[in-house]
C-alpha positions as CSV (number, residue, x, y, z in Angstrom):
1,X,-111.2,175.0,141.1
2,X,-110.6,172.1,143.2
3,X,-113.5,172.3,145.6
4,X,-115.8,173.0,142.5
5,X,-114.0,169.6,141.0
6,X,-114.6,167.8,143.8
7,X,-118.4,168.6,144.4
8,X,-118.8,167.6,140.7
9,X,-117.2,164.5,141.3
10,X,-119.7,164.0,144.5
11,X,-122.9,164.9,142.0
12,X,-121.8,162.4,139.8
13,X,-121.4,159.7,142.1
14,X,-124.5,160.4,143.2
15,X,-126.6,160.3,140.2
16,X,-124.7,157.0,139.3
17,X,-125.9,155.8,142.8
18,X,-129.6,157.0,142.0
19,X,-129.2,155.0,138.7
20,X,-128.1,152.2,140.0
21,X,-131.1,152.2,142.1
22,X,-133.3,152.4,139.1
23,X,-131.6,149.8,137.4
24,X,-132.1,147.3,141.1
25,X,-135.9,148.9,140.9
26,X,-136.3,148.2,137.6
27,X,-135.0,144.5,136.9
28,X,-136.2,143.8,140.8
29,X,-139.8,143.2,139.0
30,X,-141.2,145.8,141.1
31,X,-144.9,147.3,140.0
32,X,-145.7,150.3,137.7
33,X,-145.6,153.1,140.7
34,X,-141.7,152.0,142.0
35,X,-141.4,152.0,138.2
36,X,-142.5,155.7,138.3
37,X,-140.5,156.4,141.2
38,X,-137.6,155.1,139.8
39,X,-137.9,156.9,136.6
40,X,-138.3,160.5,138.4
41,X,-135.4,159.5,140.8
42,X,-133.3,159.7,137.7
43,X,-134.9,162.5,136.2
44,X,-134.6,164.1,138.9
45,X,-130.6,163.2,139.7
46,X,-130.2,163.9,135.5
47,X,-131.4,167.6,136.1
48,X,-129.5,168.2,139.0
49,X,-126.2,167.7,137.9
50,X,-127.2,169.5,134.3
51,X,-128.4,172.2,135.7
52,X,-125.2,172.5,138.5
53,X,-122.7,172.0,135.5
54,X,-124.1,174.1,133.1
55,X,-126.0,177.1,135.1
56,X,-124.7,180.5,134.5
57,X,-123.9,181.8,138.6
58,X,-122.1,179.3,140.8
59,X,-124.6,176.9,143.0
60,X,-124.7,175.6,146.5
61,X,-125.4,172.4,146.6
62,X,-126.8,171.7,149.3
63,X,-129.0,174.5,149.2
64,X,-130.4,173.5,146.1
65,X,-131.3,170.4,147.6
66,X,-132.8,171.8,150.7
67,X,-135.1,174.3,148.6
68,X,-136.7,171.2,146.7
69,X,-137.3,168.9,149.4
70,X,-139.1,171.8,151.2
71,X,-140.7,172.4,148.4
72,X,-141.6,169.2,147.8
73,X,-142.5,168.3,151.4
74,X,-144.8,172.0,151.1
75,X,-147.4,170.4,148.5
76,X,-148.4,168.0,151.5
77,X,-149.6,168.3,154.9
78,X,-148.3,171.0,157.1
79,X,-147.1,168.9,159.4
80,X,-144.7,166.2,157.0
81,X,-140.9,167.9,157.5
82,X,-137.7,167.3,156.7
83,X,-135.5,167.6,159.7
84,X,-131.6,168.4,159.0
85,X,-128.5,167.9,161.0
86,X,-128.5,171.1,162.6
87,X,-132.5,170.7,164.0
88,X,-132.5,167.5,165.5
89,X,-131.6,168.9,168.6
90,X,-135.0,171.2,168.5
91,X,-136.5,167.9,167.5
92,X,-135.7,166.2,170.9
93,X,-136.1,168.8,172.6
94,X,-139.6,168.9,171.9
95,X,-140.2,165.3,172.7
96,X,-138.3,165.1,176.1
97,X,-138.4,168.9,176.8
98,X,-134.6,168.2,177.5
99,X,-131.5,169.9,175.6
100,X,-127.8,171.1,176.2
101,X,-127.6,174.6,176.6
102,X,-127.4,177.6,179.4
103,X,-131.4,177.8,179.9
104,X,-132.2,181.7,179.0
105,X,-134.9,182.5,176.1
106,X,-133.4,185.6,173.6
107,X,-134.8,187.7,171.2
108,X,-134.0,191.0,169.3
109,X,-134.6,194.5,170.6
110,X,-133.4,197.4,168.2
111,X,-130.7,194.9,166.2
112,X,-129.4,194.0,169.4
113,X,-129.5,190.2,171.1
114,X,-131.2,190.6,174.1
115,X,-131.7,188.1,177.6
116,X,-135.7,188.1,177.6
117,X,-135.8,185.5,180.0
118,X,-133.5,183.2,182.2
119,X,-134.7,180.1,183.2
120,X,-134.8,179.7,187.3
121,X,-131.9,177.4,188.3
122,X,-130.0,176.7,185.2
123,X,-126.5,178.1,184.1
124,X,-128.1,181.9,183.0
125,X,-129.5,182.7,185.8
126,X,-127.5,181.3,188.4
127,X,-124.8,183.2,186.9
128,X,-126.9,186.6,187.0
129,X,-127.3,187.1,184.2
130,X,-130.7,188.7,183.9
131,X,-134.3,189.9,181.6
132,X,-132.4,193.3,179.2
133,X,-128.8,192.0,179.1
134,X,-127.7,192.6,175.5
135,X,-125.5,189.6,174.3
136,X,-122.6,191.3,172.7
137,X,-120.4,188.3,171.6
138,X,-120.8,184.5,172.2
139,X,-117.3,182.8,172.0
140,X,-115.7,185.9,170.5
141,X,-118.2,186.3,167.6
142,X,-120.2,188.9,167.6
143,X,-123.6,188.6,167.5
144,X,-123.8,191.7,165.2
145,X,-125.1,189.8,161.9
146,X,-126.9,187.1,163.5
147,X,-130.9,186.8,164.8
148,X,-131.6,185.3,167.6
149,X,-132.8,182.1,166.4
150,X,-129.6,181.8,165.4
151,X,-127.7,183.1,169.0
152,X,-130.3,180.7,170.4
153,X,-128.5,177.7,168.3
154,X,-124.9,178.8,169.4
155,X,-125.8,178.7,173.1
156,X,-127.1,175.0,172.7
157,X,-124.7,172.3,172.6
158,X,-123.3,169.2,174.6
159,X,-123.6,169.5,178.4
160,X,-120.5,170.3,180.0
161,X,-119.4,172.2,177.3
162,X,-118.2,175.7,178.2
163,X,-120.0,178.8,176.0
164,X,-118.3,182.6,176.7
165,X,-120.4,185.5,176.7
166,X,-119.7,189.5,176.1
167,X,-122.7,190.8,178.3
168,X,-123.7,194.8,178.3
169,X,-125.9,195.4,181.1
170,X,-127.7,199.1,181.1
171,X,-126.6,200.3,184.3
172,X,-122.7,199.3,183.7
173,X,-120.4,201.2,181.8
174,X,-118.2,198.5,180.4
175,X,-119.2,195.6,178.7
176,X,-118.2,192.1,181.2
177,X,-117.8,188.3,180.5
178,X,-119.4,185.4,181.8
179,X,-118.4,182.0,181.1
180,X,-121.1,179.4,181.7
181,X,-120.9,175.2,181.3
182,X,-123.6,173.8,179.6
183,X,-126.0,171.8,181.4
184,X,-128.8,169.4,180.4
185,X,-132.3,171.6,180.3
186,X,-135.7,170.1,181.6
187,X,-138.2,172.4,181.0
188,X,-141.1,171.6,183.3
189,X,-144.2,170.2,182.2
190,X,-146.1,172.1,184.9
191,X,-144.5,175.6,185.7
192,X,-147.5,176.4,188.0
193,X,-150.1,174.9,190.2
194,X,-152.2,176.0,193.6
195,X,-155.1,176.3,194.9
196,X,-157.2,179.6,193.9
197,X,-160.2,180.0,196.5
198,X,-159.5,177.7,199.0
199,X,-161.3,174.9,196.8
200,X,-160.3,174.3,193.6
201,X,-157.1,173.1,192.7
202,X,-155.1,174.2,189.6
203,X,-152.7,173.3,187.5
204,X,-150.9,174.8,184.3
205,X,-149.8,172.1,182.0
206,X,-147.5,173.7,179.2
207,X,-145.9,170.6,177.6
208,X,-146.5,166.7,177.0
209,X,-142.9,165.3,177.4
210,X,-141.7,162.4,178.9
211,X,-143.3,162.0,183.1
212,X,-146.3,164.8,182.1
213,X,-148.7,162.0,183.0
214,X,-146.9,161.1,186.3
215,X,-146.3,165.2,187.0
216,X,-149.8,165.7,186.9
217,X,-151.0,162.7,188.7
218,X,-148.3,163.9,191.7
219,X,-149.3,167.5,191.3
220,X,-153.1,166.9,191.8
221,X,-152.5,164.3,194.6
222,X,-150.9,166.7,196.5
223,X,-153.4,169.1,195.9
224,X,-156.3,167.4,197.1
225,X,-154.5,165.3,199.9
226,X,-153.4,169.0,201.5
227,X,-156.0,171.1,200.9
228,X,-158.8,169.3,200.2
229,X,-159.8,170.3,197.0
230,X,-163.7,170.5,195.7
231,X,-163.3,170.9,192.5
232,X,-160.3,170.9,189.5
233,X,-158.9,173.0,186.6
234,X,-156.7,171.8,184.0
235,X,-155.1,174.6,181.9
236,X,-154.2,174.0,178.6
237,X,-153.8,177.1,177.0
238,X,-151.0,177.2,174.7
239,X,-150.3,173.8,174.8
240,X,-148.8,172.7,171.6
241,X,-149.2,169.0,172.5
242,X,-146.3,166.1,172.6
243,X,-146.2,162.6,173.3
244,X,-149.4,161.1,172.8
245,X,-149.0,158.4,175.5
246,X,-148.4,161.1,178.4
247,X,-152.3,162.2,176.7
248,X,-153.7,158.9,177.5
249,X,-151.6,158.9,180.6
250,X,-153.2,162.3,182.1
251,X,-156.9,161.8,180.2
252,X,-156.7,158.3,182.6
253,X,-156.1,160.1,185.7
254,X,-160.1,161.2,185.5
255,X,-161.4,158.8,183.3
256,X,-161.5,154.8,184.2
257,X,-159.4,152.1,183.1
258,X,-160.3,150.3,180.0
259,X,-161.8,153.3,178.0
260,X,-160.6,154.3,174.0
261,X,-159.0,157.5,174.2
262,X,-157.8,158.1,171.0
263,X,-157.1,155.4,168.2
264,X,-155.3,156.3,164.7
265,X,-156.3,155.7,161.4
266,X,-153.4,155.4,158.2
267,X,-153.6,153.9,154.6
268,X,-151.1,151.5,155.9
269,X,-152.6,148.7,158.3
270,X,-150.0,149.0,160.6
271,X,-150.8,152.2,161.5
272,X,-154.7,151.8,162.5
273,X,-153.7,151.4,166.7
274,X,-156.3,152.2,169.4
275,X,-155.2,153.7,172.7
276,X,-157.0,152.6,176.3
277,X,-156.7,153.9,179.4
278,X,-154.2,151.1,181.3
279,X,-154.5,152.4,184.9
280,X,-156.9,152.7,187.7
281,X,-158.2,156.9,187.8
282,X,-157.0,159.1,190.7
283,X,-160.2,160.6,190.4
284,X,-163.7,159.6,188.1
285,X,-166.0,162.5,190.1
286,X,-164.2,165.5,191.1
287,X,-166.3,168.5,189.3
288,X,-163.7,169.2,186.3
289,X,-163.0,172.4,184.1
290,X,-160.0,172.0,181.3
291,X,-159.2,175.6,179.9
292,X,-158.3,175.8,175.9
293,X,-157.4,177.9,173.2
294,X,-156.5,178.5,170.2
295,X,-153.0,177.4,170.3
296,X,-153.6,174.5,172.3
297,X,-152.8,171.6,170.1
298,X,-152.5,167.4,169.4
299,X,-152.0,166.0,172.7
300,X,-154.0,169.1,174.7
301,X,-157.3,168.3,171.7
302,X,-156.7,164.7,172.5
303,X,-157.6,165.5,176.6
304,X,-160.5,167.7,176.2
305,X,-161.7,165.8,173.2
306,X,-161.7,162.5,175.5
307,X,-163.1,165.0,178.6
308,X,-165.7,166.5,176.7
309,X,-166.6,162.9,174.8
310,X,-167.1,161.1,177.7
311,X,-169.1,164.1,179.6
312,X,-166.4,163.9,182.2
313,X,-165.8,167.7,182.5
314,X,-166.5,171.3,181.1
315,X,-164.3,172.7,178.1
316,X,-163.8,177.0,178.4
317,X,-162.7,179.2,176.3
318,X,-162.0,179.3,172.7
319,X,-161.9,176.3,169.4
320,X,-158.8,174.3,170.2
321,X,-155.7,174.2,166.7
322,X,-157.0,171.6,164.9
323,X,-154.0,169.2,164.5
324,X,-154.9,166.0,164.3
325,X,-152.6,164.2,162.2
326,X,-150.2,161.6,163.6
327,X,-146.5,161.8,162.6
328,X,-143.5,159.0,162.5
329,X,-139.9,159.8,162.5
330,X,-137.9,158.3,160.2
331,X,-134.2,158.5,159.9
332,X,-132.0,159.4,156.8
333,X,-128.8,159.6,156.0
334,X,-126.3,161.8,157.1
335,X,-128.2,162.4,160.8
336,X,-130.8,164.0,159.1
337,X,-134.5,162.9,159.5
338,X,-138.1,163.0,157.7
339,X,-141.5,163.8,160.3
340,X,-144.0,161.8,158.6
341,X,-147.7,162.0,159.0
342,X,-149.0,158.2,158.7
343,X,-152.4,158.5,160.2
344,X,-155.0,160.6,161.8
345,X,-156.4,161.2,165.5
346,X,-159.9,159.8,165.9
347,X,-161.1,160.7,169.8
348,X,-163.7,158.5,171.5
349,X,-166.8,159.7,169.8
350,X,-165.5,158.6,166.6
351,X,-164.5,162.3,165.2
352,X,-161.0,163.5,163.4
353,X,-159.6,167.0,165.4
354,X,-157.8,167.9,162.2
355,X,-158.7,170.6,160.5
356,X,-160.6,170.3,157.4
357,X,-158.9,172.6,155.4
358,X,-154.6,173.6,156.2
359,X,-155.5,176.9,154.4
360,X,-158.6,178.0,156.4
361,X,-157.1,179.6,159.2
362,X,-156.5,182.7,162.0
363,X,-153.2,185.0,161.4
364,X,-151.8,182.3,164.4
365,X,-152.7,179.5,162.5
366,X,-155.1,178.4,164.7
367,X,-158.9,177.4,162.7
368,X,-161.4,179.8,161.0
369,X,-165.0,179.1,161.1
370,X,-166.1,176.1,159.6
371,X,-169.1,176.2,157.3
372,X,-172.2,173.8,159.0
373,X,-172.0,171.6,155.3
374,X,-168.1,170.4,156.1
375,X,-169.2,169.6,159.8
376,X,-170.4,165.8,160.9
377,X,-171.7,165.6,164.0
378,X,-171.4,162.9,166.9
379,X,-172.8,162.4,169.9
380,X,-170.9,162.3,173.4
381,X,-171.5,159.5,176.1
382,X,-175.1,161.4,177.6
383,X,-175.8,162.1,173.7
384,X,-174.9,165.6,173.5
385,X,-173.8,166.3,169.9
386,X,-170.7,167.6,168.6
387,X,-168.6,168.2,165.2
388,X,-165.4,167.4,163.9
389,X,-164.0,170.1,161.2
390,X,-161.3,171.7,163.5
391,X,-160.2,171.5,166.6
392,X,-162.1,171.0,170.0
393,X,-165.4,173.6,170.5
394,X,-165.8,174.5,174.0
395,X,-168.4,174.0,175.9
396,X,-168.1,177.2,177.0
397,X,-166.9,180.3,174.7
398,X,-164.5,183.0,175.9
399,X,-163.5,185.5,173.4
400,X,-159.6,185.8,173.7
401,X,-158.2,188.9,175.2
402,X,-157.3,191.5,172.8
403,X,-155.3,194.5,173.6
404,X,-156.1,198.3,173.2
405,X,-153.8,200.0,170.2
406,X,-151.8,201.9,173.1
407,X,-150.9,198.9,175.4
408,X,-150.1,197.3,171.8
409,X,-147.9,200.2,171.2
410,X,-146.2,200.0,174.5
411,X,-145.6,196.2,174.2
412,X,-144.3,197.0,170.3
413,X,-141.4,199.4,171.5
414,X,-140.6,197.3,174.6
415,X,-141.8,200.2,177.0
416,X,-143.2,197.8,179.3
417,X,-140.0,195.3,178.9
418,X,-137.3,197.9,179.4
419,X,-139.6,199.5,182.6
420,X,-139.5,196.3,184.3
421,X,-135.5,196.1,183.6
422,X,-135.7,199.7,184.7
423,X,-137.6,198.6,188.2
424,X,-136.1,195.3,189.1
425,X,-132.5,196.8,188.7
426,X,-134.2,199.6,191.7
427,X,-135.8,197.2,193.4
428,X,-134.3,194.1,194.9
429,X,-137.2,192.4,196.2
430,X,-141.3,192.7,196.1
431,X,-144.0,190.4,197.7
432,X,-144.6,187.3,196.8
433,X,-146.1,186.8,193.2
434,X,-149.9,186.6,194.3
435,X,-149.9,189.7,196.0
436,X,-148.1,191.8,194.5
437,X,-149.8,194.7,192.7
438,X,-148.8,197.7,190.7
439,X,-150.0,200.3,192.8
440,X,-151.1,204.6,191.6
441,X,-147.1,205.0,192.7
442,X,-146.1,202.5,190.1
443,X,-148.4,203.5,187.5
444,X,-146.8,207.2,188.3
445,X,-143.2,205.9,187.5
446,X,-144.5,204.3,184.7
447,X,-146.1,206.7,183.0
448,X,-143.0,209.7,183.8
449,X,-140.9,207.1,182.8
450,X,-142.6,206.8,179.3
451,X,-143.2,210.2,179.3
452,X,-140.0,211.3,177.2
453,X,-140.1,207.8,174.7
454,X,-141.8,207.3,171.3
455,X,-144.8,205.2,171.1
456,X,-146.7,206.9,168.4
457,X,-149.5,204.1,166.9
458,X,-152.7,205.0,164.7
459,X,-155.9,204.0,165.9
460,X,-158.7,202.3,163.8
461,X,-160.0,206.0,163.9
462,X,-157.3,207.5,162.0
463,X,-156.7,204.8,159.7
464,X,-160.8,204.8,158.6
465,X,-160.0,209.0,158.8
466,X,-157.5,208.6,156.0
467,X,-159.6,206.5,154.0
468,X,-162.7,209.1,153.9
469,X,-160.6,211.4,153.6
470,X,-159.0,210.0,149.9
471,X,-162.8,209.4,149.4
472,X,-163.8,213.3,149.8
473,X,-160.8,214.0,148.0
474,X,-161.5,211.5,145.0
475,X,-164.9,212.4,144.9
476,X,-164.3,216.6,145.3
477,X,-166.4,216.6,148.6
478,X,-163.4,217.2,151.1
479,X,-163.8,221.4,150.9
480,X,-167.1,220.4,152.1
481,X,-166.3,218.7,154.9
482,X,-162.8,219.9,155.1
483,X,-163.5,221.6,159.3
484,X,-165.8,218.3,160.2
485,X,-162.6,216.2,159.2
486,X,-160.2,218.9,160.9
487,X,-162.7,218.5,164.3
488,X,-162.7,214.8,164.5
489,X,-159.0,214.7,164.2
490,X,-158.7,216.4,167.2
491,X,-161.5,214.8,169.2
492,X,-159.1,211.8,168.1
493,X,-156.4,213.4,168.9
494,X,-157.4,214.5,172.6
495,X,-158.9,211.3,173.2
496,X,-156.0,209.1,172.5
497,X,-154.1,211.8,175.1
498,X,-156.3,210.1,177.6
499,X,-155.6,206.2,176.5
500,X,-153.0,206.0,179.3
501,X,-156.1,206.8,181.4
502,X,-158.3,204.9,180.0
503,X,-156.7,201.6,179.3
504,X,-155.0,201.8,182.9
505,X,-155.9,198.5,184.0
506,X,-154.8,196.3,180.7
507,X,-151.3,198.2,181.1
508,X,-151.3,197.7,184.9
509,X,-151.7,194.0,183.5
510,X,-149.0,193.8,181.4
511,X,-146.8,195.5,184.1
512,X,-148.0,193.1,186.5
513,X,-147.1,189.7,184.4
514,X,-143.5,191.3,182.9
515,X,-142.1,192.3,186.7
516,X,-142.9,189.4,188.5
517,X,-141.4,187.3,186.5
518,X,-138.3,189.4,187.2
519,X,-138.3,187.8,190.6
520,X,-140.3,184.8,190.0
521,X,-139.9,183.6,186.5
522,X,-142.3,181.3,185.0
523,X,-143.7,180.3,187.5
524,X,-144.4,183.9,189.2
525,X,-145.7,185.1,185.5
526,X,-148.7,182.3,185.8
527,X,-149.1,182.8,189.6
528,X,-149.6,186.5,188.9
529,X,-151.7,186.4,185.8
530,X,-154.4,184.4,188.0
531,X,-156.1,187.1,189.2
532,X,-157.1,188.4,186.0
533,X,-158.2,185.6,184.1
534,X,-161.9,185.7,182.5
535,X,-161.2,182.0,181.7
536,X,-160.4,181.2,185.4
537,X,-162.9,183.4,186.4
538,X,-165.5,182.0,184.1
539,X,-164.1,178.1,185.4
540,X,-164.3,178.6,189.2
541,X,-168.0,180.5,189.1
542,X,-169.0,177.6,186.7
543,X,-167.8,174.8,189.1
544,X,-169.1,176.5,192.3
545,X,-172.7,176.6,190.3
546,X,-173.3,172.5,190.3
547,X,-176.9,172.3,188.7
548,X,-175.3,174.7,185.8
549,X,-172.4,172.3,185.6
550,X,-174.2,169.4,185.5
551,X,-177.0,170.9,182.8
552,X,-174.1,171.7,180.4
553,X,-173.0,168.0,180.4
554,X,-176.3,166.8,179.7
555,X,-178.4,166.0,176.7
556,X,-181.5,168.4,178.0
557,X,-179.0,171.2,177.8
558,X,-178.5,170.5,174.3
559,X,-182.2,170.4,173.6
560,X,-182.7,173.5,175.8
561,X,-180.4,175.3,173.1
562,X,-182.3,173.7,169.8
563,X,-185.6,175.5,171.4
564,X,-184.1,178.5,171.6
């Protein structure tokens, strides 16, 4: 009764506050809309503590609060959030790529917190712990009734700070602890970068923190100063974006100094700001590819919207997010924060990279088609034409890769998880990550180590089966065509016996880039995956063909395609 006292006492400070502020508003002479603000501030505080005192169940407070400001915050942009105590950490993290913690990603495998991934030379991993250790307990709590979102949260803290762990490892009988000290984690902007056929340089950019600019800018100079490189790619592929300087800073390294990368445009003046390139190029005419796709975002549309606007270099692969809006922090009370948006991304040509519509988009958020009537077009440096509405269009299009049902299967019952848990525990060591392959005798283990598990799935087959066959059935046909229906189903049948066959080479694939990593970690995953790439494949054959290259950044290209 006391504690329910006391928060009443705290509600009705509060709405005496938010009066008081209406009264200041009010008799401060202030226009009509603070007038309206002020009023629905008080309605607002008037409800709340009516409804607290009077409502039939006991309510939390704070969670009241919480649901209406995200409700609140949900009728605007997608992008405008309200950032608690407990998420400012994520918050910087994603800004500096820096936060206190033991450096391992987590996940959940049959109710169970599992290790997916340690993060080379940080507390996890040099403490070996490794990929398919189940967290039991962190600090004596188990981690029975959590998800791992939240596990992930109670591994973060201050650096220096010491977190316990109750590990279960497969092979070991007994459960064992590890204690680890926290330590400041930098996640690398660039996990990745080489040289693929003796000529073109490469690098994998995965985040736009603080030095990106400078990390690229060292990573290419290296490239081209010891192997003298011919020709660039810059892979953006799910890149959510970051800072927007570290854009200009890396957009710079190709294009010269002096030239409008981005500028912003708010209702407020002092949010209309125009961003130049401030520093001489390392490079203005190396032949230049930048991958995309549909999850690379903000910062990553910024670069290939200023590359492709400025006929600089080639865009492959699929229609970039679509997040163009710019957001401010601003604090609040209580070390609690609101993201903003105050403006939106115009690119040099003069178009917006948002997309038209929040609603309009893919299962991963990423932008439907847009219809020709919401598109304006604009025209690139040599005049080749181009449309806002969503996102970045590539120059050229590469459909994304999509899996067979059975290798989705696999992936969905960890089958091809647990088997590389399975084969790094029996193998200590492999080749380095560019050559190794899974060979016939790894396929073999594979494929007798599945051989006893349950990975059922329906095809698109069966599913379109059951529907004709509720068809026949509504209609009285199926006695008809009862044996056809009992004929296909086995043709079905026997031909999904032969998937493992058949889609050999995806699985191979998906063993390939969940072992290495094993040994490698992120940056053996992208080393390995190289090999394999239609978009890389598609990049280094385009920048090896230099009349090609050079038509698709041209205006006659453009009119080649209107004839056709």
């Amino acid at each position: 009764m006391k504690t329910i006292s006391r928060l009443k006492n705290h509600i009705k400070k509060g709405a005496i506050s938010i009066s008081l502020i209406v009264v200041l508003l009010v008799s401060g002479g202030f226009a009509s809309k603070n007038f309206e603000i002020a009023k629905n501030l008080d309605i607002y505080a008037t409800l709340f503590r009516e409804l607290y005192v009077n409502y039939i169940e006991e309510i939390d407070p704070s969670e009241l609060i919480q649901t209406s400001i995200n409700e609140m915050l949900a009728t605007l942009d997608p992008y405008t959030n309200f950032i608690s105590e407990s998420e400012v950490e994520d918050y910087r993290f994603m800004t500096t790529g820096q936060y206190g913690g033991v450096g391992a990603l987590v996940g959940t495998r049959n109710s169970q917190i599992v290790i997916t991934e340690p993060y080379e030379g940080f507390p996890a991993q040099e403490a070996g712990l490794k990929a398919g250790d189940v967290i039991l307990q962190v600090n004596g709590r188990s981690t029975e009734d959590y998800d791992s979102e939240e596990i992930a949260e109670l591994l973060k803290g201050q650096a220096g700070t010491t977190v316990e762990l109750l590990i279960q490892r497969k092979e070991e009988k007994d459960p064992f602890k590890v204690s680890l000290k926290r330590e400041i984690i930098k996640i690398d902007n660039i996990p990745y970068y080489g040289v693929l056929d003796n000529k073109t340089g490469y690098i994998k950019l995965t985040g736009f923190t603080q030095n990106a600019g400078r990390e690229v800018r060292d990573a290419f100079n290296e490239l081209r100063d010891e192997h003298d490189i011919e020709y660039f790619i810059l892979d953006l592929r799910d890149n959510g974006g970051g800072l927007l300087n570290e854009a200009v800073n890396i957009t710079n390294l190709f294009i010269d100094r002096n030239k409008k990368i981005v500028s912003t445009e708010g209702r407020l003046e002092d949010r209309n700001t125009t961003h130049h390139t401030l520093n001489n190029p390392v490079d203005l005419d190396i032949p230049l590819a930048v991958l995309v796709n549909r999850q690379s975002a903000s910062a990553s549309e910024i670069v290939a919207g200023a590359i492709q606007d400025y006929d600089r270099g080639v865009i492959i692969g699929e229609r970039t997010f679509g997040k163009g809006l710019v957001q401010n922090v601003v604090p609040l009370s209580y070390n609690t924060q609101l993201k903003v948006t105050v403006a939106r991304y115009l690119i040099p040509s003069g178009r917006s990279i948002q997309a038209i519509d929040y609603a309009i988009r893919h299962e991963d958020g990423s932008v439907s088609r847009i219809p020709d009537s919401l598109k304006t077009s604009f025209e690139t440096k040599n005049g080749r034409v181009v449309y806002d509405g969503g996102g970045i269009e590539p120059d050229i299009k590469v459909d994304p890769k999509k899996y067979s049902n059975i290798s989705q299967a696999l992936l969905r019952n960890f089958l091809i998880f647990d088997f590389a848990t399975k084969f790094h525990r029996e193998n200590p060591e492999i080749a380095e990550a560019k050559n190794f392959k899974i060979t016939d005798e790894i396929y073999l283990q594979f494929l007798e180590y599945i051989s006893d598990k349950d990975y059922d799935y329906k095809t698109d087959s069966e599913r379109k089966l059951a529907e004709l066959k509720k068809a026949l059935e509504k209609d009285k046909y199926y006695e008809d065509f009862k044996d056809h229906m009992s004929e296909l189903q086995n043709q079905i049948k026997a031909a999904k016996e032969e998937d493992l066959e058949t889609f050999q080479d995806e699985i191979r694939y998906l063993l390939l880039i969940e072992i290495v990593p094993r040994y490698y970690y992120q940056r053996g995953r992208v080393e390995a995956s190289l090999s394999e790439d239609k978009n890389i494949e598609k990049a280094v054959e385009l920048l090896n063909y230099t009349e090609r290259y050079n038509d698709i950044l041209s205006v006659i290209e453009e009119e080649n395609i209107q004839k056709q």
